[in-house]
C-alpha positions in Angstrom: 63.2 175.2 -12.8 61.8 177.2 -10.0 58.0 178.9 -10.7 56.8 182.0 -8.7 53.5 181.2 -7.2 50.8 182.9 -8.9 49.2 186.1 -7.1 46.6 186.0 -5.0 43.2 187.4 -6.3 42.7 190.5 -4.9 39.1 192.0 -3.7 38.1 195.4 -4.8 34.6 195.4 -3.9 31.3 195.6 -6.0 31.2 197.0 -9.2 29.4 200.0 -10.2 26.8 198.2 -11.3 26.4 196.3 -8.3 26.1 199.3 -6.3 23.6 201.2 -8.2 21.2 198.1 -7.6 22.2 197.9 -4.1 21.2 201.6 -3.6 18.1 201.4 -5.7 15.9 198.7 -3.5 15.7 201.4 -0.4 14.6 203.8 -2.6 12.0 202.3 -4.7 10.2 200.9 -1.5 10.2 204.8 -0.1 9.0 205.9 -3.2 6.0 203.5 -3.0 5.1 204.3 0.4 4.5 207.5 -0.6 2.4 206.8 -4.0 -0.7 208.1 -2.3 0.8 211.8 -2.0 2.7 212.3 -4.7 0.9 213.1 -8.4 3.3 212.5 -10.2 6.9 210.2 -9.9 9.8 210.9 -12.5 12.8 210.2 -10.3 16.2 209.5 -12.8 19.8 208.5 -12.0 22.4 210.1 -12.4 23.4 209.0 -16.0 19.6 210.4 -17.0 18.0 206.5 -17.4 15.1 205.7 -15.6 15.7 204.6 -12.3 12.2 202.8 -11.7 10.5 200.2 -14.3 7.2 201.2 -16.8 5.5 199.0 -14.0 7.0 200.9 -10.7 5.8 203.9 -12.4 2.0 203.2 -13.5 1.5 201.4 -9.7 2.5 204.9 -8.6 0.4 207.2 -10.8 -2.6 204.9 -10.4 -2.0 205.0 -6.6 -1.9 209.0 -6.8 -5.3 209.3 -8.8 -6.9 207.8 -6.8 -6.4 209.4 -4.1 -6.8 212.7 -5.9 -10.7 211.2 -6.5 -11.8 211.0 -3.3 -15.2 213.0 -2.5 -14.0 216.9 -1.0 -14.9 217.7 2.5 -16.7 220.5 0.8 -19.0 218.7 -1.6 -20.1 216.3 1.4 -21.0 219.3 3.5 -23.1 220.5 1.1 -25.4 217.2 0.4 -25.3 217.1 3.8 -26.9 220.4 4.6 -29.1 219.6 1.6 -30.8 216.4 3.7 -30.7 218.1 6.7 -33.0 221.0 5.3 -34.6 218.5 3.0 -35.5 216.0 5.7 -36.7 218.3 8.5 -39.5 220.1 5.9 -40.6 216.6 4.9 -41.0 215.8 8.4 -43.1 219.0 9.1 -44.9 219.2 5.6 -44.2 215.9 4.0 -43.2 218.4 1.2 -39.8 218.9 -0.5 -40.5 222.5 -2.0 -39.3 223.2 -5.3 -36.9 226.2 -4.2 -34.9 223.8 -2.3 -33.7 220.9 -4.4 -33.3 223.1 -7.9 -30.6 225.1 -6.4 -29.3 222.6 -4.9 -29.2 220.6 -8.3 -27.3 223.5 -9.8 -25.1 224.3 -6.5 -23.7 220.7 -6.7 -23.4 221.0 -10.6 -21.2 224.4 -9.9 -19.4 222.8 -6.9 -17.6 219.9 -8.8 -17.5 222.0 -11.6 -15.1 224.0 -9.7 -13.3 221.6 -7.9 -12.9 219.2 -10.3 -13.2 220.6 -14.0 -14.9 218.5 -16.4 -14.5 215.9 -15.0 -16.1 217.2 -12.1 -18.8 218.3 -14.3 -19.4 215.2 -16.5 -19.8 212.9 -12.6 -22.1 215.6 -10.9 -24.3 215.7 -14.7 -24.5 211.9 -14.3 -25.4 211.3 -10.7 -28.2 213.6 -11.0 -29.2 212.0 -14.4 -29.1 208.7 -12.7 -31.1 209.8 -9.7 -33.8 210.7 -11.6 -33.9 208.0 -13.8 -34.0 205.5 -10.8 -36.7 207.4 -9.2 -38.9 207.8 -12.1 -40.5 204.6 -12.0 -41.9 204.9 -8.3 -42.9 208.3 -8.9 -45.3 207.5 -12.2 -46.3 204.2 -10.3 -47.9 207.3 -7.4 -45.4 205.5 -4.7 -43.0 208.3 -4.0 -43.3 212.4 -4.6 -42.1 214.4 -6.8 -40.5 216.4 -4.2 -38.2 213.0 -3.0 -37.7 212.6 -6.7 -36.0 215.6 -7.4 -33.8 215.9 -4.1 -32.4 212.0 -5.4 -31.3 214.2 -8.3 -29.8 217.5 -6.2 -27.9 214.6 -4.2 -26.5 213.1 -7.5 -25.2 216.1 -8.4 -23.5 216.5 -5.2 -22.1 212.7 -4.6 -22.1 211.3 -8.2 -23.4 208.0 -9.8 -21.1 205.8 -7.4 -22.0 206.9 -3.8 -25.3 208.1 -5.0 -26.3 204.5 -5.9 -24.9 203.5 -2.3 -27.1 206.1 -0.5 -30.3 204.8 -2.4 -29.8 201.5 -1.5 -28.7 202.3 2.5 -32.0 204.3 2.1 -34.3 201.8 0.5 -33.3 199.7 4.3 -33.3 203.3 6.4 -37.6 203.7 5.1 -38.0 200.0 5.2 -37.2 199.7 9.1 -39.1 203.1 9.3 -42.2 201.9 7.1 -42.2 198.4 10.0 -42.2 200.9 13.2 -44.9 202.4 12.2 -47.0 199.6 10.4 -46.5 198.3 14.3 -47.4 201.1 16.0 -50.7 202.0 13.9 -51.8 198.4 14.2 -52.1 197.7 10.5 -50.4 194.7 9.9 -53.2 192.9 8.1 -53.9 195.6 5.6 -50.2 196.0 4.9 -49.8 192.3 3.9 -53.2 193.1 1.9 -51.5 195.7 0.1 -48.1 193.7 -0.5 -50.2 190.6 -2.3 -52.2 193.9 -4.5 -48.1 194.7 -5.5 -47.1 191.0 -6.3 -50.2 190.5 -8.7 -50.0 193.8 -10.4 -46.3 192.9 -11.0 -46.8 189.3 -12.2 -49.9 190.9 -14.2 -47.8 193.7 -15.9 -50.7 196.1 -14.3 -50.8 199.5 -12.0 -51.9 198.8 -8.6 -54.7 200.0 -7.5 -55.6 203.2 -6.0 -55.2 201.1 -2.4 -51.6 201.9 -2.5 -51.0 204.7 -3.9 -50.6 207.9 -2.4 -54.1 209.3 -3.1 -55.2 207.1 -0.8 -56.0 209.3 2.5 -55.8 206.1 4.6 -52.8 204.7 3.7 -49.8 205.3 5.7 -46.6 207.1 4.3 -43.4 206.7 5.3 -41.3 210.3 4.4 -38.4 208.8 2.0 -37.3 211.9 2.4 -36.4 212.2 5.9 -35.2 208.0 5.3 -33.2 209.6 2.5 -31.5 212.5 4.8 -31.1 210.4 7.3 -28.8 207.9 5.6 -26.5 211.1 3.8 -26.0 212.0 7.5 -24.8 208.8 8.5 -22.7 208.2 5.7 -21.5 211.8 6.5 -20.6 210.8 10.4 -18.9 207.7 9.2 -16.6 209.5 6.9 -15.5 212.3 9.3 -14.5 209.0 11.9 -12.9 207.2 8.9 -15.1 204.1 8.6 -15.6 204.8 4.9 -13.4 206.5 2.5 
């Protein structure tokens, strides 16, 4: 008995299915190159589903807010014209004056206030809080003015806790290499390591140093922390505007 052969199987090409996951690999790679300028993502297919995962869709968002919480060309302008004018009536006075660092407190309150809403608020109300509190220490132990003191605090409320912690610490080495130029060029080497072993004992002896290195004493040599403190904002403000530092 004579049997046909049995068709050949025919090709049609991919399903639908296939096809939709085929197209969707392009896309979601554009759609993550591009997390950093878009808020928000909600892209859908055409049958209204989701066309990215819970995952794809948090990297996004998280990639977006942060770069909608990056410090504002206009807030670093302003703690920068705040050292500037800070720095340079330290250097002629080795005075901060009041009418400087209040408003600039409340001008970098206002500032993110504006630009960023409460949240804006709640970071500017914290870096200031935290530049005082850090500050207060040296300034009952008679090591540092009241006048640095309170431009620590207009700064946090310009930069926030974050950056404001940074620019301490950049500062802390910006007087330190200041403080060894002129120990150097006053020739008082001896009497600086003098005062150091006065700090180590009163620290190991829970006591205040004596009057020796303080800031009543006439004869003791003061670096301005608040030109070291200027100083570093403006550097921190070059690097920035040439991208070293986000």
């Amino acid at each position: 008995m004579y049997l046909p052969p049995a068709p050949k199987a025919i090709y049609i090409g991919p399903s639908r299915k296939e096809r939709a996951q085929d197209d969707r690999i392009p896309r979601v790679a554009a759609l993550k190159s591009l997390a950093a300028v878009i808020p928000i993502v909600n892209f859908r297919s055409q049958n209204g589903s989701s066309s990215l995962s819970c995952n794809e869709r948090r990297s996004l968002q998280c990639g977006a807010t942060r770069a909608g919480t990056r410090l504002k060309p206009v807030i670093l302008a302003g703690a920068v014209l705040l050292s500037l004018i800070a720095g340079w009536t330290d250097l002629r006075s080795r005075r901060i004056p009041n009418w400087l660092t209040v408003p600039g407190l409340l001008i970098g309150v206002a500032a993110n206030t504006v630009l960023g809403g409460w949240s804006g608020l709640k970071t500017s109300l914290l870096g200031a809080a935290i530049g005082l509190a850090l500050l207060l220490p040296f300034v009952l132990l008679r090591s540092l003015g009241a006048g640095d003191w309170k431009l620590a605090g207009a700064l946090g409320a310009f930069a926030g806790p974050g950056l404001l912690v940074n620019l301490l610490l950049g500062s802390v080495f910006v007087a330190g290499v200041m403080a060894v130029v002129l120990i150097i060029y006053k020739g008082r080497v001896r009497q600086t390591l003098r005062n150091m072993g006065h700090i180590l004992v009163s620290l190991v002896t829970f006591r205040l140093p004596g009057p020796q290195v303080s800031l009543d004493n006439p004869e003791s040599l003061k670096v301005p922390y608040g030109v070291a403190l200027a100083f570093t904002v403006v550097l921190y403000g070059i690097a920035w505007k040439l991208g070293v530092v986000a």
